[in-house]
C-alpha positions in Angstrom: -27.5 -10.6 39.4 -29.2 -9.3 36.9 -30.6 -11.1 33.6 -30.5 -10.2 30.2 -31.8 -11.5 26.6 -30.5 -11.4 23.1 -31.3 -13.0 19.6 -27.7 -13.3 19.1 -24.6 -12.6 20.8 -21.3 -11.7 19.7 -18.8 -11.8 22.3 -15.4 -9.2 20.8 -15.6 -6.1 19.2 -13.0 -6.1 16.3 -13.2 -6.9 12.3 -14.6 -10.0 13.0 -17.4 -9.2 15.4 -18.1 -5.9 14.1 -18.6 -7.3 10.4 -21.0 -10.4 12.2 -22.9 -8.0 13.7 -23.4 -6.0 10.4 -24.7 -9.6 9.2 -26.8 -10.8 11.5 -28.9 -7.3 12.2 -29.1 -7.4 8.3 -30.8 -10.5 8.0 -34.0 -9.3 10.3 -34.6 -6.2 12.0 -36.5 -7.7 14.6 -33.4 -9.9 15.6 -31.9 -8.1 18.6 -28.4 -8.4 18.1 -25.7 -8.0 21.4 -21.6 -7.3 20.7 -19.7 -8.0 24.1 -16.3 -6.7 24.4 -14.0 -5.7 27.6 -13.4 -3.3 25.8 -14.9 -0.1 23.8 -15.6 -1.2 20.7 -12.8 1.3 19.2 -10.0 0.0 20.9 -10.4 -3.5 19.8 -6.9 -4.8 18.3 -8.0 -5.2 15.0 -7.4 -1.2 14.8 -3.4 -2.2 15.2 -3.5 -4.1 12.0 -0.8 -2.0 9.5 -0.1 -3.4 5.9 -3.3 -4.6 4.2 -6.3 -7.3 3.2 -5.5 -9.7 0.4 -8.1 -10.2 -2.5 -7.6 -11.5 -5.6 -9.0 -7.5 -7.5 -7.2 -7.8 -11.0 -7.7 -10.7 -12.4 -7.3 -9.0 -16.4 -3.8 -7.8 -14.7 -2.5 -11.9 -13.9 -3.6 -12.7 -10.9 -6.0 -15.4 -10.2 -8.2 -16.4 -7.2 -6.2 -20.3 -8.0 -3.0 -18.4 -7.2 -4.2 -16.9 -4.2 -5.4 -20.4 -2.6 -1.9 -22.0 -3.6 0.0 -19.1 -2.1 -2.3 -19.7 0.8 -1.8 -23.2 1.2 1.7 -23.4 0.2 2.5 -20.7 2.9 0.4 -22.5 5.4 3.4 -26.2 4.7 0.2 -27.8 3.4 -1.3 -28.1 6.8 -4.6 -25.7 5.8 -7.8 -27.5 5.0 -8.0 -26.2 1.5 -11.7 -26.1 0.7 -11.4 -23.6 3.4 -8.7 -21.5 1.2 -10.6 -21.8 -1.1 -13.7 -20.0 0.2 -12.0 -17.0 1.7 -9.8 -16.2 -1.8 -13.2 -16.7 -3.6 -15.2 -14.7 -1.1 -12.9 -11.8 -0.7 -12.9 -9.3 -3.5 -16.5 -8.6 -2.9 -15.6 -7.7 0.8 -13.1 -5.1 -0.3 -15.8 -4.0 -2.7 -18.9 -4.0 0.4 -16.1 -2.0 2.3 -15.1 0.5 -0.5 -18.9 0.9 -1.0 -19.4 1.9 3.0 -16.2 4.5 3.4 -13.6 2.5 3.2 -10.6 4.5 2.2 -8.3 3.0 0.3 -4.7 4.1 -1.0 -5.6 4.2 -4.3 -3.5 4.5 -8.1 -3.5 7.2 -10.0 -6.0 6.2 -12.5 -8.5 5.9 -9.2 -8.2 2.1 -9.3 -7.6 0.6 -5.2 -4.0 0.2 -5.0 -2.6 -3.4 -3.7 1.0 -3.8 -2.7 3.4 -7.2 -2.5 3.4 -9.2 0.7 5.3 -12.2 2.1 4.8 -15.4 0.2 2.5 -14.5 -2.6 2.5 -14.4 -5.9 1.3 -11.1 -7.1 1.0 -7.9 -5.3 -2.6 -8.9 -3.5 -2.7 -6.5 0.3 -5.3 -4.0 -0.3 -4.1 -1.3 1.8 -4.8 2.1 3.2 -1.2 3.6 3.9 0.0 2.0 7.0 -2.9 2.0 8.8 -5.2 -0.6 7.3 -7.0 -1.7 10.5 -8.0 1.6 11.9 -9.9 2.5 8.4 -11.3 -0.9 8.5 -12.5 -0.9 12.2 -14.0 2.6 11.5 -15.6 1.5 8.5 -17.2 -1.1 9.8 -18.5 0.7 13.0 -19.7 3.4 10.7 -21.5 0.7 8.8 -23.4 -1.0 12.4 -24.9 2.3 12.7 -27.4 1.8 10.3 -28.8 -0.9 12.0 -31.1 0.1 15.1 -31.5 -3.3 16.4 -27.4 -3.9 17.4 -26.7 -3.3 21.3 -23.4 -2.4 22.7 -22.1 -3.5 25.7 -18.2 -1.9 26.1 -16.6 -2.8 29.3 -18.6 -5.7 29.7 -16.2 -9.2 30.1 -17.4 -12.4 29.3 -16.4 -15.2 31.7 -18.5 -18.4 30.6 -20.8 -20.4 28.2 -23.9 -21.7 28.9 -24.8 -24.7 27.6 -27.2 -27.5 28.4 -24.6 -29.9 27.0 -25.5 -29.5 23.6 -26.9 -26.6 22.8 -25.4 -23.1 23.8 -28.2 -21.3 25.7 -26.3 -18.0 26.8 -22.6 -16.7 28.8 -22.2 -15.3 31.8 -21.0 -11.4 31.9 -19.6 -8.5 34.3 -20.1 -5.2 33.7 -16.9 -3.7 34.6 -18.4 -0.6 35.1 -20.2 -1.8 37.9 -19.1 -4.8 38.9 -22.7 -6.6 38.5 -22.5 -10.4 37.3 -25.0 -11.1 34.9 -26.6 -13.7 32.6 -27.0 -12.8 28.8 -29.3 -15.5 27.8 -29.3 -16.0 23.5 -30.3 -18.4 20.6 -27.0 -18.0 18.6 -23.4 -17.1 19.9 -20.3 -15.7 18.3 -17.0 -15.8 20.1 -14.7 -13.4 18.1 -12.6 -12.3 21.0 -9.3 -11.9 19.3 -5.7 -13.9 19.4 -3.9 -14.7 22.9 -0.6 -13.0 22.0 0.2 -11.5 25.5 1.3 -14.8 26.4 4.3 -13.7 25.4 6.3 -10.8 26.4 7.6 -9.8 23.4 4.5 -8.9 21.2 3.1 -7.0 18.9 -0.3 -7.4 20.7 -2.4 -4.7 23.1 -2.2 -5.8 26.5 -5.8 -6.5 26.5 -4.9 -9.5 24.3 -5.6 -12.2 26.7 -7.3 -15.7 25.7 -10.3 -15.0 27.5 -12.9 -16.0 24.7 -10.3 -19.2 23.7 -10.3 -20.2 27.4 -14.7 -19.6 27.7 -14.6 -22.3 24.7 -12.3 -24.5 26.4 -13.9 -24.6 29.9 -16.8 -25.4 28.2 -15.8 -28.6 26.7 -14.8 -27.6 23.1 -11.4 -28.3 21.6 -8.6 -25.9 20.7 -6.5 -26.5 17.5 -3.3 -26.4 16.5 -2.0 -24.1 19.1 1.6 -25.0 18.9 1.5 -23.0 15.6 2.4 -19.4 16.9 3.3 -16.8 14.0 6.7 -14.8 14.9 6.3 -11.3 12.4 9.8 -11.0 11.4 9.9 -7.1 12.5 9.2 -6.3 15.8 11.2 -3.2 17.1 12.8 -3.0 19.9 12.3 -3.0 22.6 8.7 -2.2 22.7 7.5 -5.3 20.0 6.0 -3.0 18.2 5.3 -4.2 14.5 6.6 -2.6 11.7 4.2 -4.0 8.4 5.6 -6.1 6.2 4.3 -3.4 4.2 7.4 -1.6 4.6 9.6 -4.7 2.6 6.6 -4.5 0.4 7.4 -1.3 -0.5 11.1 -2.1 -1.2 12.8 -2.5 2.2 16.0 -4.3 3.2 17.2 -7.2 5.9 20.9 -6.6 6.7 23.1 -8.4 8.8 26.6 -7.2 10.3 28.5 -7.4 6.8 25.7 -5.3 5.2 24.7 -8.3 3.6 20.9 -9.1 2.4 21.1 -12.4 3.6 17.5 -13.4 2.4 19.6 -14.6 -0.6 21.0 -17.3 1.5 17.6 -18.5 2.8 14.6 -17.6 -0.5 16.6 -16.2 -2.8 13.4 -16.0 -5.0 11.5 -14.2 -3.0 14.4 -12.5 -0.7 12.8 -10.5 1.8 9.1 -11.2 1.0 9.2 -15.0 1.7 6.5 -15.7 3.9 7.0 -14.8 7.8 8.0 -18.5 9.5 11.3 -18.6 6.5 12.0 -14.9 7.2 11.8 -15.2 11.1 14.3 -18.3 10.7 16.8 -16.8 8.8 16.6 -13.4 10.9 17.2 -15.7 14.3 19.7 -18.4 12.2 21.8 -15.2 11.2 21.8 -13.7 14.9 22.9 -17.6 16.1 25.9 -17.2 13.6 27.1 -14.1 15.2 25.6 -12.1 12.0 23.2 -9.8 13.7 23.5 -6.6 15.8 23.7 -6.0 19.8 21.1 -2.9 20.3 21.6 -1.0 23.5 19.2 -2.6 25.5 21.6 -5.4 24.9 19.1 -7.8 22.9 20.6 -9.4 19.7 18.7 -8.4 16.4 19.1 -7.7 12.5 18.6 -4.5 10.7 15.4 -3.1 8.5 17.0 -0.8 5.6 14.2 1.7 3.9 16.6 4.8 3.5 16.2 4.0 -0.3 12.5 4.3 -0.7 12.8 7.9 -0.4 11.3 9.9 2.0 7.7 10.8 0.2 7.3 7.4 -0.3 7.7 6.6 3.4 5.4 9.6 4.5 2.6 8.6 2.2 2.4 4.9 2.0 4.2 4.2 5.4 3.3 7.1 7.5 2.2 5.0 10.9 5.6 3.2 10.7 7.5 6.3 10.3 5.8 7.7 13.4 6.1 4.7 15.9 10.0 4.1 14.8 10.3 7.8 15.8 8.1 7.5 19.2 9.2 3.9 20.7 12.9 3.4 19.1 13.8 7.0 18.5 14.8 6.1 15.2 13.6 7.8 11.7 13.8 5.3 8.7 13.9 7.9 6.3 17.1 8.6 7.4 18.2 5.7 9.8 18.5 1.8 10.0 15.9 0.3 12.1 16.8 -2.6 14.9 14.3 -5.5 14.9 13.9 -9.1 15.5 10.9 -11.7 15.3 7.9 -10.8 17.8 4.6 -13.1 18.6 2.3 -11.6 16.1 -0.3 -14.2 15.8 -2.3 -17.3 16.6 -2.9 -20.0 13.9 -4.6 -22.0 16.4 -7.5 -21.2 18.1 -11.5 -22.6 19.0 -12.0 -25.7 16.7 -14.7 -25.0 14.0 -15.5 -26.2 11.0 -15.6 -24.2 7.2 -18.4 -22.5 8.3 -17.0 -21.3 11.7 -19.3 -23.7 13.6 -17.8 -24.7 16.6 -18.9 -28.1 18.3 -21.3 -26.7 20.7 -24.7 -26.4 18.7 -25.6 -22.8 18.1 -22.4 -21.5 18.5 -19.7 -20.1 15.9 -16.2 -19.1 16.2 -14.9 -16.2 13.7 -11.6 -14.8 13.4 -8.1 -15.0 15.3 -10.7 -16.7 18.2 -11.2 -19.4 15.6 -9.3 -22.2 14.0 -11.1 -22.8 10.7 -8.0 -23.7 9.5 -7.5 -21.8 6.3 -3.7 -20.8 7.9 -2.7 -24.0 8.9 1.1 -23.9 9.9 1.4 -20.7 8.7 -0.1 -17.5 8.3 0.7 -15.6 5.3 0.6 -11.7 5.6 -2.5 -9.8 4.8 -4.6 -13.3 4.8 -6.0 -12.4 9.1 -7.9 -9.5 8.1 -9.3 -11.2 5.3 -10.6 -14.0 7.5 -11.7 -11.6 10.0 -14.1 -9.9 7.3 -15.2 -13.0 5.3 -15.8 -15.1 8.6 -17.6 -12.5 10.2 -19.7 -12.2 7.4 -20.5 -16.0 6.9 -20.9 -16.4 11.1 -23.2 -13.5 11.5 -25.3 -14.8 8.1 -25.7 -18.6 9.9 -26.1 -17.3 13.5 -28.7 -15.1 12.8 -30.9 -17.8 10.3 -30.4 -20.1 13.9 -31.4 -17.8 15.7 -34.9 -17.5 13.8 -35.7 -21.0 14.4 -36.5 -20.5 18.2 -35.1 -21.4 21.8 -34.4 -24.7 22.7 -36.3 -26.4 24.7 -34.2 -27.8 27.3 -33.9 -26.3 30.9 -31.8 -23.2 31.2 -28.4 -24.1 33.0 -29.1 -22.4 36.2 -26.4 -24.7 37.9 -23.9 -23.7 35.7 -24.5 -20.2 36.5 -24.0 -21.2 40.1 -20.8 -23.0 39.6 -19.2 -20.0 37.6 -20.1 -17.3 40.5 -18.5 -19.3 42.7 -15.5 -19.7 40.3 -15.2 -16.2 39.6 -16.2 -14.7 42.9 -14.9 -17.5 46.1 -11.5 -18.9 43.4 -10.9 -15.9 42.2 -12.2 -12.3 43.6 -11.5 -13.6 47.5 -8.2 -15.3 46.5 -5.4 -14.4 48.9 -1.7 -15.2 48.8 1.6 -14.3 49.1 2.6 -14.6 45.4 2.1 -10.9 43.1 -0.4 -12.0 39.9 1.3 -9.5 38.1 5.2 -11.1 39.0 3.7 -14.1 37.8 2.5 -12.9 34.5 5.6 -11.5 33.4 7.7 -14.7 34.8 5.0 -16.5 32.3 4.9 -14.7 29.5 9.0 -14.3 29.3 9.2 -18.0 29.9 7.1 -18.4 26.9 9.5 -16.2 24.8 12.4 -17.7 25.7 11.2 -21.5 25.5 8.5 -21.6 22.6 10.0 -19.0 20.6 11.7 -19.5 16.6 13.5 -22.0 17.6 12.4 -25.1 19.7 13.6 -28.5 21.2 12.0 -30.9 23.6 14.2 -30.0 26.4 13.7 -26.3 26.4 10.0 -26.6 26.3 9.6 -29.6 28.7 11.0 -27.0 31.0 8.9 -24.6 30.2 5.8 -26.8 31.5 7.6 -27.5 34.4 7.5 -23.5 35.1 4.3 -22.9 34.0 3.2 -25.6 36.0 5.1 -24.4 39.0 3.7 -20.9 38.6 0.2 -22.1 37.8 0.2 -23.7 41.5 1.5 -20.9 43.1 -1.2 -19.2 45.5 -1.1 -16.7 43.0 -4.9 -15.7 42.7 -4.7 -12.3 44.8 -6.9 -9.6 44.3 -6.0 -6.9 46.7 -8.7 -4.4 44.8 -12.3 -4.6 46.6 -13.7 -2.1 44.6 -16.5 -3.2 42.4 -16.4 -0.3 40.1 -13.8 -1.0 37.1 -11.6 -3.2 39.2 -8.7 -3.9 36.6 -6.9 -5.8 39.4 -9.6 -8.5 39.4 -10.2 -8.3 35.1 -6.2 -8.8 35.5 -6.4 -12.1 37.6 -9.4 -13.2 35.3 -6.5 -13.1 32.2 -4.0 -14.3 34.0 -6.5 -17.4 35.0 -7.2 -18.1 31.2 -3.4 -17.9 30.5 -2.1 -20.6 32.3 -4.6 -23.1 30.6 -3.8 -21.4 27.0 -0.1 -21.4 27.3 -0.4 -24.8 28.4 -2.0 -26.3 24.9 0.8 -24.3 23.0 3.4 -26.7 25.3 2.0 -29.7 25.5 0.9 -29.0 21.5 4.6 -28.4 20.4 6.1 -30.8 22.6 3.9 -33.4 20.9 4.6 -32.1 17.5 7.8 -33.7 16.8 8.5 -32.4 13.8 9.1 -28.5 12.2 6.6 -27.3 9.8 5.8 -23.8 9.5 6.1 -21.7 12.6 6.7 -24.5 14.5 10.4 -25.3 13.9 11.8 -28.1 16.4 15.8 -28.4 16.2 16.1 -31.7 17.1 13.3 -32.7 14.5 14.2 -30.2 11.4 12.3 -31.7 8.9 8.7 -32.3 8.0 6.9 -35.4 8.4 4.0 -35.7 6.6 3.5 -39.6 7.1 3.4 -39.0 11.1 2.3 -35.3 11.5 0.1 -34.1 8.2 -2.6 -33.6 11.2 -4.4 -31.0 13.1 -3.5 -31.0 16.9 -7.0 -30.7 19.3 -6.6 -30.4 22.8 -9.6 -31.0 25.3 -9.6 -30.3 28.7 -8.9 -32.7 31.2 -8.7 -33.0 35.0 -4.8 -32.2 35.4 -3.3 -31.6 31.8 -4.9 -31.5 28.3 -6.3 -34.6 26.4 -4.9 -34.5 23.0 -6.2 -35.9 19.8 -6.0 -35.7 16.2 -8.3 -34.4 13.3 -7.2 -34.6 9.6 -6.3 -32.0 7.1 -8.8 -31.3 4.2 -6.5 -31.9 0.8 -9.1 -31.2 -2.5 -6.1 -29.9 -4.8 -3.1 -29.8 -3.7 -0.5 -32.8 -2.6 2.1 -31.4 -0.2 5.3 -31.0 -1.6 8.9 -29.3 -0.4 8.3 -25.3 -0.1 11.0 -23.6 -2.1 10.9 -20.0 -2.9 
């Protein structure tokens, strides 16, 4: 075992970490700033993000940052804390500006003005875009930005398996690098935990495989809470069968939802707003038409809906939606300029996540949360479209400002946690890397992450996901930590088994969060409770670990402004 020391750590690689570690080296040079990630730093998710970054940029034009925080917490069914709306639709223009300023290259007018383009739920045409391909440009941007800064570390292909804490402070996290298979200790003031969403809990996603709930799981072993995880975002267009997103960019830009009589049946469900209601409305009224024997049978035999964009012309779909046009062609062997696409709602995103407050803190001292990772709550219920890279940037930003001033002030004290270290060896290496059985991990994940699609998918009701903790459970029991790899050099059987350990305890918050939840507000839609209840349920969900299930509690919602009232677009 090998040691290591940092200023600050930031544990994840994408928009959020990247733009934190920008931050924090920024604020000292002699700070020596470390970003974690299992991955290269490249291949973080955030590069899969498609349709664009809202900002309020044209005020002189109509919009206003007010209207951006209503859309916000309208979208969200009132369940976001809305000083914390507030502070990302006030924050955010001058991010797209910091970006344009360090390559960022945005689709742009013709008068050389950044271009925006409508989205689901809001008011004015607000995603700042780059074609199709937002999240690459971003990603790139940013990394091209970090290289100014001598005093950032990179450590790709290392994976984070713990926290160390002395039970109030952090004081550092335990590492492998999978390049060697070496378990270390990175020892640090300040951490940041920006380690992505957990959508591979399903199997019908829109997520890199690598999206596991590793960094959610790290907070939750270490005594801190996760929020509102029942609240998991189904994007209205996944194709089939891969999952793989098509933007809401592409009904942005004019495209059409058609059922079986070549109907646009948004009408029926938002008939202001038609196909650009926000995503939990248009992922109910996609599945409600497919219930109604409305939708489509594709050849792989899975029900679904169709996505029109035959009318946006072809030049318009090569420039603006370019990516989309590609991947249709690639993974559904279908051209839009020319055909009708096949789609249906796919796990796109996480509203829950670690429980911090506005400024990302989490309840360990020391330690922030930024990004899908974190549950600031500025989406509450509901996500709208556009709103995740925002958070990404603006929390990474305020995260890496506040870790790094920490940081400055010194070490604690306190003994280091040697015992913990201990403890976590022997979890990682005697529970996990020597585990034996007769059950396959990898069986086992797929049985898991298809339970979780079919039971705690659009549509939910107590006895559907009461048996889906039953499986879980079932599975979770199973001798089914089995490692047959020995190798210590990039041993993806044992990172596999890791995920697949963080999983179980993940998905289970999402069950035991909805099944508690007995109401349906945003993308958590319960049949045999259809409407909201704000005198029971207008609360944040935290779950704790416990010795055989999750403790639940409750934390209240932040209302400055707004008084929840009916959504109606």
């Amino acid at each position: 075992m090998t040691d290591l020391d940092y200023d600050v750590v930031i544990c994840g690689s994408g928009l959020a970490g990247l733009r934190a570690a920008i931050e924090a080296a920024g604020t000292d040079p002699k700070l020596r700033v470390a970003v974690v990630s299992k991955l290269q730093v490249m291949r973080s998710h955030s590069v899969s993000a498609e349709g664009g970054t809202a900002a309020v940029l044209y005020p002189e034009n109509g919009d206003s940052i007010e209207s951006h925080i209503y859309d916000t917490v309208k979208g969200s069914d009132f369940l976001a804390d809305q000083d914390v709306a507030e502070r990302l639709c006030n924050e955010m223009p001058q991010e797209v500006y910091n970006l344009d300023r360090w390559g960022m290259p945005w689709s742009r007018r013709e008068n050389g003005e950044i271009d925006q383009r409508a989205f689901g739920g809001y008011s004015y045409p607000r995603a700042t875009y780059a074609s199709d391909k937002v999240g690459f440009f971003e990603m790139q941007t940013l990394y091209d930005a970090c290289q100014r800064f001598d005093n950032i570390e990179y450590f790709n292909e290392w994976f984070g398996t713990s926290i160390l804490h002395d039970g109030r402070k952090v004081r550092g996290i335990t590492v492998i690098d999978l390049s060697t298979g070496q378990f270390s200790v990175m020892s640090t003031k300040a951490l940041i935990l920006a380690t992505g969403g957990a959508g591979r809990l399903y199997s019908f996603s829109t997520y890199a495989l690598s999206s596991t709930p590793d960094g959610l799981d790290m907070a939750y072993r270490a005594g801190m809470a996760l929020k509102d995880m029942e609240f998991v975002q189904f994007h209205p267009t996944g194709i089939l069968p891969s999952g793989i997103l098509i933007t809401e960019g592409a009904r942005g830009e004019g495209g059409y939802l058609l059922n079986n009589k070549n109907e646009r049946f948004m009408k029926q469900y938002a008939p202001g707003k038609m196909e650009l209601a926000p995503r939990d409305i248009v992922s109910r009224s996609i599945m409600t038409e497919i219930n109604q024997g409305r939708g489509f049978i594709n050849e792989t035999g899975v029900e679904c809906i169709k996505l029109d964009l035959r009318h946006i012309g072809d030049e318009t779909i090569k420039e603006k939606l370019g990516g989309i046009r590609e991947i249709s062609i690639k993974f559904s062997g279908v051209d839009p300029a020319t055909e009708i696409l096949d789609v249906r709602p796919v796990c796109h995103y996480m509203m829950g996540g670690i429980h911090t407050n506005i400024d990302g803190a989490t309840e360990l001292t020391g330690m922030w949360a930024a990004g899908e990772a974190a549950c600031n709550s500025v989406h509450g219920s509901n996500r709208l479209g556009a709103n995740s890279t925002s958070e990404c940037i603006v929390w990474g930003k305020i995260t890496g400002k506040l870790a790094a001033e920490y940081a400055l002030d010194g070490m604690p004290s306190e003994p280091f946690p040697h015992n913990l270290v201990k403890l976590e060896e022997k979890r990682i290496y005697d529970g996990i890397f020597r585990g034996r059985g007769d059950v396959n991990p990898y069986e086992v994940r797929q049985e898991m992450s298809d339970m979780m699609t079919e039971k705690a998918y659009v549509f939910r009701n107590h006895d559907e996901l009461a048996a889906g903790l039953k499986k879980l459970r079932s599975l979770q029991s199973q001798t089914w930590k089995h490692v047959d790899d020995s190798a210590k050099e990039y041993n993806t059987n044992f990172v596999n088994v890791m995920e697949l350990d963080s999983m179980f305890r993940a998905a289970e918050t999402i069950l035991v969060g909805a099944i508690n939840r007995k109401e349906s507000r945003g993308a958590h839609t319960r049949i045999d409770y259809p409407k909201r209840n704000d005198d029971s349920f207008l609360h944040h969900t935290l779950a704790y670990l416990g010795p055989d299930k999750p403790i639940m509690r409750t934390h209240p919602v932040t209302i400055t402004r707004y008084e929840p009232v009916e959504r109606k677009y």
